[in-house]
Phi, psi and omega in degrees: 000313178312309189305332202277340202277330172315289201283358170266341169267006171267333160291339167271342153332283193301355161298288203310306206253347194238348190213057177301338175305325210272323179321149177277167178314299194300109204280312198278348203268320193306333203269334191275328161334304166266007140301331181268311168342294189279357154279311166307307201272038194229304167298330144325298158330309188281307189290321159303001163259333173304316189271349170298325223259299171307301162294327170304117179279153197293170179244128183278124161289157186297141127200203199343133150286157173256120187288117147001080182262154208290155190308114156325123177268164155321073212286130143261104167296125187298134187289117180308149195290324168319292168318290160307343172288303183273021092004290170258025167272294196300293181328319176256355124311304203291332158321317174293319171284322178303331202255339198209011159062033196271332165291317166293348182288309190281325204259358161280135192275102173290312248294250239287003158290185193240161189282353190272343203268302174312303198292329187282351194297284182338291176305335148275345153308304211299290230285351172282338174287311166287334140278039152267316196302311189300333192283321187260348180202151182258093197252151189220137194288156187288278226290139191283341186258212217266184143280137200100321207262153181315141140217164170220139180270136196264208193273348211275016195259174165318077179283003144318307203258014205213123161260102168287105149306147179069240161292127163214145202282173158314311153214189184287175019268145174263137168245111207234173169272131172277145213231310139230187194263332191119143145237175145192181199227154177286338201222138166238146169208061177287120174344132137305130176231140179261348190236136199260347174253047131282151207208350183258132174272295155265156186264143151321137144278161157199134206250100200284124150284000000 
């Protein structure tokens, strides 16, 4: 159908511009000729963009890639918090016991040594504890002045930091000996702990021959 409406608006061209003899007499006839030309060859157009459109396969959309999803990590389960404190209480028992022998020392019956036997003991308990103490905390006396000197407390004070002891009256300022000072520490540095059921403190030795 397209071709038949080209060649009939390409005869009316060649009419028009190459054989003008052939056009009837009527002069008023020319405008519409050409208007009719540029129509035939205007509907040609179309219709050859119509079969073009029909034949041309529809393009299926792509599709969506799916991005690569990441490797699931391991839920590792948490420990109740409780649980994980006496966890790590018991870790810093057995650090005490490793560094200053203080559970055999406490849980061992002194009753048949000698105090001289006791005192050597002693002294290896302290100085291993005491670099346990250091490695986990920065510790410092609370109260800044000495033991023995007055002090008096008004109503407004820390009674986290200030323990009364002996008479003590109804109400304030307590006037009082300082009897100790107190510690306490600027820094905790406890172990992180994943297992919440430890429970050995020291491992048994056993010694192979």
């Amino acid at each position: 159908m397209s071709i038949l409406f080209t060649l009939a608006g390409l005869a009316l061209v060649a009419v028009l511009f190459f054989f003008p003899e052939l056009l009837p007499p009527q002069p008023e006839l020319l405008p519409q000729l050409h208007i009719a030309a540029v129509a035939l060859l205007g509907i040609a157009a179309l219709l050859q963009l119509v079969a073009l459109f029909r034949r041309k396969p529809a393009v299926e959309p792509a599709a969506p890639v799916k991005a690569a999803a990441a490797p699931a990590e391991p839920v590792v389960p948490r420990p109740a918090p409780e649980k994980l404190a006496q966890a790590q209480v018991v870790q810093f028992l057995g650090r005490l016991q490793e560094k200053g022998r203080l559970v055999d020392f406490v849980m061992d019956d002194i009753t048949p040594y000698s105090n001289e036997e006791i005192g050597a003991a002693a002294r290896v308990v302290h100085q291993g504890c005491k670099e346990v103490l250091a490695e986990s905390f920065d510790i410092r006396a609370l109260h800044p002045g000495s033991e023995g000197e007055d002090l008096t407390l008004a109503a407004d004070f820390d009674a986290r930091a200030y323990r009364l002891v002996g008479k003590v009256p109804e109400h304030p300022p307590f006037t009082g000996r300082v009897l100790h000072r107190g510690w306490k520490t600027a820094r905790v540095n406890l172990p992180q702990l994943t297992d919440e059921a430890r429970e050995v403190i020291a491992p048994a030795e056993v010694e192979i021959a």
